[in-house]
C-alpha positions in Angstrom: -61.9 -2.3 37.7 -65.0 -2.6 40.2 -64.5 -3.6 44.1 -66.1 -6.9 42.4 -63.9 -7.2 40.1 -61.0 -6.3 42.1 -62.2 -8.9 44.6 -61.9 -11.2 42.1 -58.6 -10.9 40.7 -57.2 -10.8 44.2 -58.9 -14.2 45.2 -57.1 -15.6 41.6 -54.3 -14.4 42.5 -53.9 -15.9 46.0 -55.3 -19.6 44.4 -52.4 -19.8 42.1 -50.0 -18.7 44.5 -51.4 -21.1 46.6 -51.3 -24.0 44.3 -47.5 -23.0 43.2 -46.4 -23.3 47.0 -47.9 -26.9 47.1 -46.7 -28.2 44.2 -43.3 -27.5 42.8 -44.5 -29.2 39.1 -47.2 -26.5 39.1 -44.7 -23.5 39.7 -42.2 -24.6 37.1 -45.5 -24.6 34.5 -46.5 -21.3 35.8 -43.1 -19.7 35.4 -41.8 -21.6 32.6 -42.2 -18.8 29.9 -40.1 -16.3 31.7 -36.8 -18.0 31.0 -37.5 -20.5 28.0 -39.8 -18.9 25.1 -40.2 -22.2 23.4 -43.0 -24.5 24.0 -43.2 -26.7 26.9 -42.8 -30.9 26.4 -43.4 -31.7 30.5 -42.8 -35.4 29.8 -43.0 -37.8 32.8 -39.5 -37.4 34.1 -39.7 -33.8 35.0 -42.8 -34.0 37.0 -41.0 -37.0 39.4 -37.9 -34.7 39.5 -40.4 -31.9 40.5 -41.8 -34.3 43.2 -38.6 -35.8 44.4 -37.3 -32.4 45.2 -40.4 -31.0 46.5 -40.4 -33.8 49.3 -36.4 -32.7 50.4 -37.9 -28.8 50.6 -40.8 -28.9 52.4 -38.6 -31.0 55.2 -36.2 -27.9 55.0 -39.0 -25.4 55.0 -40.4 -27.0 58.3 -37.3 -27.5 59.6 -37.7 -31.1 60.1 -34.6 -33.6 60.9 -33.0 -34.5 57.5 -34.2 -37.5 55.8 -32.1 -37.8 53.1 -29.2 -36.2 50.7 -30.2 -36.2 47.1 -28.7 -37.5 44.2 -30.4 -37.1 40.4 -28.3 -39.0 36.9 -30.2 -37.9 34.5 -29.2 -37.5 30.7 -28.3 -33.9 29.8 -31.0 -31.9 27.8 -33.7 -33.6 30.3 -34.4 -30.1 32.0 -32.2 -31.0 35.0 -30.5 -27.9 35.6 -34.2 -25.8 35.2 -35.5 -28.1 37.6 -33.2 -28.4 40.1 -31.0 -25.0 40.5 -33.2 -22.4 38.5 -37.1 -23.5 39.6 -36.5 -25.1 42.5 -34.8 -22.2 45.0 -37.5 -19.6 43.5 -40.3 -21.8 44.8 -38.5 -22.0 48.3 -38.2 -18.8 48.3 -42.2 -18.4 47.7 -42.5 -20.9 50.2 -40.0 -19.1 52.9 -38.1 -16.0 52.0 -35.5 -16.7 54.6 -34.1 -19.6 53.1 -30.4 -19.6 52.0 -29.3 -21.5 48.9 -26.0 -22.3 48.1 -25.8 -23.5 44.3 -22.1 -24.9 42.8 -21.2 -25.9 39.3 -18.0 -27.3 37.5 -18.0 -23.7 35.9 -18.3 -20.0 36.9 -19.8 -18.8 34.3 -22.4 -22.2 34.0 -23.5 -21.0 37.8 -24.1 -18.0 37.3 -26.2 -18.2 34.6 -28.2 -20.5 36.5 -28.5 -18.1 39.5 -29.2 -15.3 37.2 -32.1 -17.1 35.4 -33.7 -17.9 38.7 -33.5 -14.2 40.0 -35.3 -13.4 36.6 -37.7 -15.8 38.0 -38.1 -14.0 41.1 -38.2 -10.3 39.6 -40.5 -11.5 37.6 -43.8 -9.6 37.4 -45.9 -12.2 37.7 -43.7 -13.7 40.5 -43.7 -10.3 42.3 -47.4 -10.4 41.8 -47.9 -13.5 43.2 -45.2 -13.9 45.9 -45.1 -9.7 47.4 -43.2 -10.3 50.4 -40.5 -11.8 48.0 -38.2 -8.5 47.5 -35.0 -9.0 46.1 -32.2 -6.0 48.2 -31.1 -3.5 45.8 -27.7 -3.4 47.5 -27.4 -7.1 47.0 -29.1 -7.8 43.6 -25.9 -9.7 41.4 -26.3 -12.0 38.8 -24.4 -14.8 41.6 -24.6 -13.3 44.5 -28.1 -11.7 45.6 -30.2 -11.1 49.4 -34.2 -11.0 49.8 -35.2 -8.1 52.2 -36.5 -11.1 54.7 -32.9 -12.8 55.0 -32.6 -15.2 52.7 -29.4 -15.6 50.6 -28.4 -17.2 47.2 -24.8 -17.9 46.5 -24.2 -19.8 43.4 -19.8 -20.5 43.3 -18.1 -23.2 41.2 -15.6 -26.1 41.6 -12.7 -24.5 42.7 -14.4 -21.3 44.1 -14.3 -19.9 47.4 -17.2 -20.4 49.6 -15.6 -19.3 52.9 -18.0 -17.8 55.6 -21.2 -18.8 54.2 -23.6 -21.7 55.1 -27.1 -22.9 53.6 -30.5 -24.3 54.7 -30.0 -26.2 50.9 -27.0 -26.9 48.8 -27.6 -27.9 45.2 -24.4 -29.6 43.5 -24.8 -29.4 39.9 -22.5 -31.1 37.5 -19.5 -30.8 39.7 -17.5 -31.8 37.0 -17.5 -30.7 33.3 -17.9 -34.1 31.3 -15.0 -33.1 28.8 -13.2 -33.9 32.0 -14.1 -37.5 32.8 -11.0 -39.1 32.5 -9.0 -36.7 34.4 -8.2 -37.8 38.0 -7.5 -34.3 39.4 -10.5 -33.1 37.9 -12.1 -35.2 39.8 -10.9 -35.1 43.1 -11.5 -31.5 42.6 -14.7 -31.8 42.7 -15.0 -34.8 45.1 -12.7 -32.1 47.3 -15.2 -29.3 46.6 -18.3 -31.8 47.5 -16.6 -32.2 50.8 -15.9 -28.3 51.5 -19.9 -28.0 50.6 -21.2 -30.6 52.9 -19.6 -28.3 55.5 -21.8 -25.1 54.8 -24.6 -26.2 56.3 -26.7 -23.9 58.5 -28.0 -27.0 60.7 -26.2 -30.2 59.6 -29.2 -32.2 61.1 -31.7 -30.3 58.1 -29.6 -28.9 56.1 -29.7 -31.3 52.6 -27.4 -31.8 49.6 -28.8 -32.1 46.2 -26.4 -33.7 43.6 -27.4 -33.3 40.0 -24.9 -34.9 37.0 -24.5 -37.6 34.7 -22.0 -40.5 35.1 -18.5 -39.9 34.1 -16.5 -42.6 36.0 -17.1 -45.4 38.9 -15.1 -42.4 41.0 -17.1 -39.2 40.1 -19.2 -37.4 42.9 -21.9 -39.8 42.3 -19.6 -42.4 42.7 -17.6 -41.3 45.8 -21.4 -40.4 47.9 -22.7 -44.2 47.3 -19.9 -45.2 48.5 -19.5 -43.6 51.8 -23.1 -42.3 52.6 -25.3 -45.0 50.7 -27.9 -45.4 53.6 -28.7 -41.6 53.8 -28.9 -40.8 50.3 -31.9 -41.1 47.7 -30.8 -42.0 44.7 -33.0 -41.3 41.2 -31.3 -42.6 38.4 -32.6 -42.4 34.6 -30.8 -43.2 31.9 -32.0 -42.4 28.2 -32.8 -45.7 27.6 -34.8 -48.2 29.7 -31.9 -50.4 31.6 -31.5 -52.2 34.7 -29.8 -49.0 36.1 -33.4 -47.1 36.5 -33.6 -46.6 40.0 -36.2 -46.4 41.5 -37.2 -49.9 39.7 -40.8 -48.9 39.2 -40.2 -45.8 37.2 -39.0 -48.4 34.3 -43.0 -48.4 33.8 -42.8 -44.9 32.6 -40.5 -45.7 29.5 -42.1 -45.3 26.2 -40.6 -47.5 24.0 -37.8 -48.0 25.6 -37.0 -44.2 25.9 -36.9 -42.0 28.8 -38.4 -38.8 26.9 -39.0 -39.7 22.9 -39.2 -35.8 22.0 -36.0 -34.0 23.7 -34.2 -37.7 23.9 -35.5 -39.4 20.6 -34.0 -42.4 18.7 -32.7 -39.6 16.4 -31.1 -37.7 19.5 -29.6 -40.8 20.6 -27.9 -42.2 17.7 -26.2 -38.7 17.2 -25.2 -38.7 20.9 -23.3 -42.2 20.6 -21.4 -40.6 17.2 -20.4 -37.6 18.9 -19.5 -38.9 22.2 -18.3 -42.6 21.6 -19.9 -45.7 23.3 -18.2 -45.0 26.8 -19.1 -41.2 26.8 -22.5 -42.2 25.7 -22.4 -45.2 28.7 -22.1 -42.7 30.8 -23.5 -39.4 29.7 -26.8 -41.1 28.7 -26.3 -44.7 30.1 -25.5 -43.4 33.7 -23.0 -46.2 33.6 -19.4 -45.4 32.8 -18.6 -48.3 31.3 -19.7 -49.1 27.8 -21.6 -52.5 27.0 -19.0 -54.7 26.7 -16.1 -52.7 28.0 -14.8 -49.5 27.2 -11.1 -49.7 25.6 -10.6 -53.9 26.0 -14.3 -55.6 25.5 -15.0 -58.1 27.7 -15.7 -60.6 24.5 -12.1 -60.1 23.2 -10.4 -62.9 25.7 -11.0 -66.1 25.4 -11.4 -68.2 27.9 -10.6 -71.9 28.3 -10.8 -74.4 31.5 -8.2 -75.5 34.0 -7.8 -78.8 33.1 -7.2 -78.1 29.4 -4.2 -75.1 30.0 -2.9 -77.8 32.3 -3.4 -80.5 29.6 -1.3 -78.3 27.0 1.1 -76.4 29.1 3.8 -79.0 29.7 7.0 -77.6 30.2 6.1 -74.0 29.3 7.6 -71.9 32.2 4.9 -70.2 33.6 6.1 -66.2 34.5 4.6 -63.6 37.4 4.1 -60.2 36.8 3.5 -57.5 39.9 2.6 -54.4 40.4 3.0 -53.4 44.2 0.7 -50.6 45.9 2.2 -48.2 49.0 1.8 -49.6 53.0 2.3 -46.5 54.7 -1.3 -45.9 54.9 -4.8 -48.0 55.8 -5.9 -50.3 52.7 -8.8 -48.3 52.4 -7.1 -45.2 51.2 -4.7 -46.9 49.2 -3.9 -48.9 46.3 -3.5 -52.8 46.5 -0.8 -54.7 45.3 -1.9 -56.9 42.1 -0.3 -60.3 40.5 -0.8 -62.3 37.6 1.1 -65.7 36.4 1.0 -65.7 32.4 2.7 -67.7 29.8 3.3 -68.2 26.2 1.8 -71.3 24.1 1.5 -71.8 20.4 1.6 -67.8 19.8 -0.7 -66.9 22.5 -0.5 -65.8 26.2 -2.4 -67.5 28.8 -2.7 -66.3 32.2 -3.0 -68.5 34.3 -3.8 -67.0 37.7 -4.2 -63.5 39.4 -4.9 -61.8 42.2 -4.6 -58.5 44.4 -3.9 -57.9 48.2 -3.6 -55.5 50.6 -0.7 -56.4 52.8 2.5 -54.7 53.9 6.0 -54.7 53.1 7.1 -58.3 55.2 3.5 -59.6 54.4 3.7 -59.1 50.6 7.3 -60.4 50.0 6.0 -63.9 51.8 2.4 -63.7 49.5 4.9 -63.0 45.9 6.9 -66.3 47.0 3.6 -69.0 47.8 1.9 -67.2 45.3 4.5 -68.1 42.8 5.2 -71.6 44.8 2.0 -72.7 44.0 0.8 -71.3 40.7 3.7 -73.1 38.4 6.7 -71.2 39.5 10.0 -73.0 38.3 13.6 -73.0 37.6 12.8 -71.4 34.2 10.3 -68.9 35.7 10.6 -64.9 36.4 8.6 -62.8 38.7 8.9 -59.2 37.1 8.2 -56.3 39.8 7.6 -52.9 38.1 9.7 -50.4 40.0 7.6 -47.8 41.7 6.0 -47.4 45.0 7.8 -50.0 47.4 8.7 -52.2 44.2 12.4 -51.4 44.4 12.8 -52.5 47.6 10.6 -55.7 47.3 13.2 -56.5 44.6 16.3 -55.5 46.8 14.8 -57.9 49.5 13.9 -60.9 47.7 16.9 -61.0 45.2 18.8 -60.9 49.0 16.6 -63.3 50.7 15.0 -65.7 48.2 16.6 -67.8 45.5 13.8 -66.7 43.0 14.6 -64.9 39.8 13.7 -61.5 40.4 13.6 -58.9 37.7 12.6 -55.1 36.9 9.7 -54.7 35.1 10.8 -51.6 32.5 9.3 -48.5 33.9 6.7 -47.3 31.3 7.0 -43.6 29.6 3.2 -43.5 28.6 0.5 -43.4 29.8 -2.2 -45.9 31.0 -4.8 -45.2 28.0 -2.1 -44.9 25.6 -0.2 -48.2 26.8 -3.8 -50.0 27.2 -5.1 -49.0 23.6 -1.2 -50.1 22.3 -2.0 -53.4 22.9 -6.1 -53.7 22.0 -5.6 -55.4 18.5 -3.2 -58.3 20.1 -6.6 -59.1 22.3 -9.3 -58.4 19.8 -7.3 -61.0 18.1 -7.8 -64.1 20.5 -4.1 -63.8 21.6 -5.3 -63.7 25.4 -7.0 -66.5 26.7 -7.9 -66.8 30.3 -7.7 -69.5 32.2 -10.6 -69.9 34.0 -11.0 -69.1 37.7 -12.5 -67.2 40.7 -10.4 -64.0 39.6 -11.6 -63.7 36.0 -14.7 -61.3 36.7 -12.7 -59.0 39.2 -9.9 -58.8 36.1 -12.6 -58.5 33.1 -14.8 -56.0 35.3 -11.5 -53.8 36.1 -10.0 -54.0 32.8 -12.8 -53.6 30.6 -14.1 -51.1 32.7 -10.7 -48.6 32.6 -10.4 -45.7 32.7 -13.8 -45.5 34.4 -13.0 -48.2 37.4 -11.6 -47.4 40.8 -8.5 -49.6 40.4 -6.5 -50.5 37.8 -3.6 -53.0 38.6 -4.9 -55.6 36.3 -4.6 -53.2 33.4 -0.7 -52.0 34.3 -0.4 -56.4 34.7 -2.2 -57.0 31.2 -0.1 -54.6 29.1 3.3 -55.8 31.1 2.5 -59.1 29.9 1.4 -58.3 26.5 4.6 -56.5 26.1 6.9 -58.9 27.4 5.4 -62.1 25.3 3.8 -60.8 22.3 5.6 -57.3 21.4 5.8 -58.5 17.9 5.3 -55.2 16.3 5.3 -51.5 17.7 2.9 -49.0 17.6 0.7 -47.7 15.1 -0.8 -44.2 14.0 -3.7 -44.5 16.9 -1.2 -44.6 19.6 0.6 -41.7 18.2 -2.0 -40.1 17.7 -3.2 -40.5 21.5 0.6 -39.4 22.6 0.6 -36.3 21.1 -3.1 -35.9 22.0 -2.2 -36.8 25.7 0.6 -34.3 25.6 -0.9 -31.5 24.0 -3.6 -31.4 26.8 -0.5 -31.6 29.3 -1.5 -35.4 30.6 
């Protein structure tokens, strides 16, 4: 080649190396074929994920004061993980060699095939052409665990991993939890746990970001818990498959074609097979971003009827109206604990009606004077029960008010399965109008919790539903589903 010619290539070289420091959308383009040998489809989404990322690492690369933690829902198959944990720490790297990347899924071997994908990236030949000072250490060159000669680190580790000793300039979080294990409530504080050990490996917690990539799988999940407690420092994309009043921000809901989020990788076609394989509430969630299911996820809202004061009052009469409880701990602050949940409920004509309910956080003294006015003056009577369930202070609730109160105080019998199993055991007694709700400021808080299970933080008014179910209309037992979901429940050690 001439010193023309040579001139030539070099200036090339350094305008596309250029233009993939500026703009992360342009890198993943350049270096797409290294790691993916299909065709591209760069619909919309990937671009703004490009961008919204971009914007986080260029404050890192400058060092700048932290704006903002990260959190992406996207569906899966929507290029996420590409993005975000194989693309995305290459191109810092391009940008500053130095920089150390700590990258976590719910898996081992799922983060480290991310991490190794992204070294390919860097080893690249056209990367190494482009990006010379980029030199991965041939004493440190694993497929998890790899050093550039300038400094810079990447550690990818999973949920449950050890992390001990290292710290990051960037920590990508992606799908802390496997999806197979949304239900699971130690699964999730697992990750929720590992989330917290990760915020704490920060080189410089004033710069230092975390970027939180997953889908929904309950109102608990990682997502979930980080809204909660750091709303007003986080950014938040969310992008369902489907156009829905969860896109957030609210203008990208202009981007939908059709209603879809990407119509090639996320087609009608796609869709529909998603909702077969998964179900409506892994769907809601997986694709929604919403763990609860249109309607409800086990009970549908639509399922209870619903009728006015006046009219229960008008057909009551004599009926005696009966109070079911299920009491939460007081040894620790209301915020980290569970609170104590009532419902009154009675039996007309064949169906149940309840009547009232309510939940409080108070302790021990407190909650025995609430159970009596509550009862007092929702109906209570000579004919009445109030039926505690005997777990967490609920024994001694009873010992106190059978020795202090002339109310009839009974155990409610403890239950031997679980929640879902107990919860679908009575579904076809409410699909059948058999509940009816009395109407009243409680109702949404009961139909949002209920019909939200098991994807809602609390679930009192779900152990209070089937307690009542069971006590009035326990007509007939079981059915093939619910052993079916027993031996299910036991064979995965629930």
């Amino acid at each position: 080649m001439s010193r023309y010619g040579d001139r030539i290539l070099r200036m090339a070289l350094k305008t596309q190396a250029d233009e993939c420091r500026r703009s992360l959308y342009y890198f993943l383009k350049t270096f797409w074929s290294v790691i993916i040998k299909e065709d591209p489809v760069f619909n919309w989404h990937i671009g703004e994920l490009c961008g919204e990322l971009q914007t986080v690492g260029e404050s890192v690369i400058r060092r700048d004061e932290k704006m903002y933690d990260l959190i992406i829902n996207v569906p899966p198959g929507s290029t996420k993980s590409t993005v975000a944990t194989v693309m995305f720490p290459a191109w810092l790297w391009a940008n500053d060699p130095t920089m150390r990347i700590i990258s976590n899924s719910y898996s081992s071997d799922l983060s480290e095939d991310h991490a190794s994908k992204s070294r390919d990236v860097v080893m690249s030949e056209k990367y190494q052409l482009l990006f010379p000072d980029v030199r991965i250490r041939r004493d440190s060159s694993g497929k998890s665990k790899y050093d550039t000669t300038l400094g810079g680190e990447r550690r990818a580790t999973s949920t449950g991993g050890g992390i001990t000793g290292k710290h990051a300039h960037v920590i990508i979080n992606d799908d802390p939890q496997d999806p197979r294990q949304a239900e699971s409530e130690s699964y999730r504080r697992q990750a929720i746990e590992r989330t917290k050990t990760l915020s704490s490996r920060k080189v410089d917690k004033r710069n230092t970001p975390m970027i939180t990539i997953m889908q929904r799988l309950h109102e608990d999940d990682v997502t979930g818990y980080l809204l909660k407690r750091k709303g007003e420092m986080i950014r938040h994309i969310c992008l369902p498959a489907e156009l829905s009043d969860r896109v957030n921000p609210e203008a990208l809901k202009a981007k939908y074609v059709n209603g879809l989020l990407d119509p090639v990788r996320l087609s009608r076609e796609v869709i529909a097979e998603a909702h077969v394989d998964l179900g409506s509430r892994g769907y809601a969630g997986q694709y929604g971003q919403n763990p609860v299911a249109d309607g409800g996820n086990i009970i549908k809202a639509g399922w209870f009827g619903k009728i006015p004061l006046s009219h229960f009052l008008s057909i009551r009469g004599h009926t005696p109206v009966h109070f079911f409880i299920d009491t939460g701990y007081d040894e620790k602050k209301a915020s980290d604990n569970d609170p104590s949940g009532i419902i009154a409920a009675c039996m007309i004509q064949g169906r149940m009606y309840i009547s009232g309910g309510q939940k409080v956080y108070k302790e021990f003294p407190d909650l025995c004077r609430f159970i009596v006015e509550y009862a007092r003056n929702n109906g209570y009577d000579g004919q009445s029960t109030i039926r505690i369930e005997p777990k967490a202070n609920g024994v001694s609730i009873i010992q106190q008010m059978r020795r202090h109160t002339k109310l009839n105080i009974t155990r409610t019998p403890a239950p031997t399965d679980s929640k879902i199993v107990r919860l679908t055991s009575v579904t076809a007694k409410i699909e059948c109008g058999r509940a009816v709700l009395v109407e009243g400021v409680w109702n949404d808080e009961f139909i949002d919790e209920v019909c939200g299970f098991p994807a809602k933080s609390h679930d009192e008014y779900v152990d209070l539903l089937c307690y009542a179910i069971n006590y009035f209309l326990d007509d007939d037992s079981g059915d093939d589903e619910i052993q079916r979901l027993r031996e299910l429940e036991y064979m995965n050690g629930f």
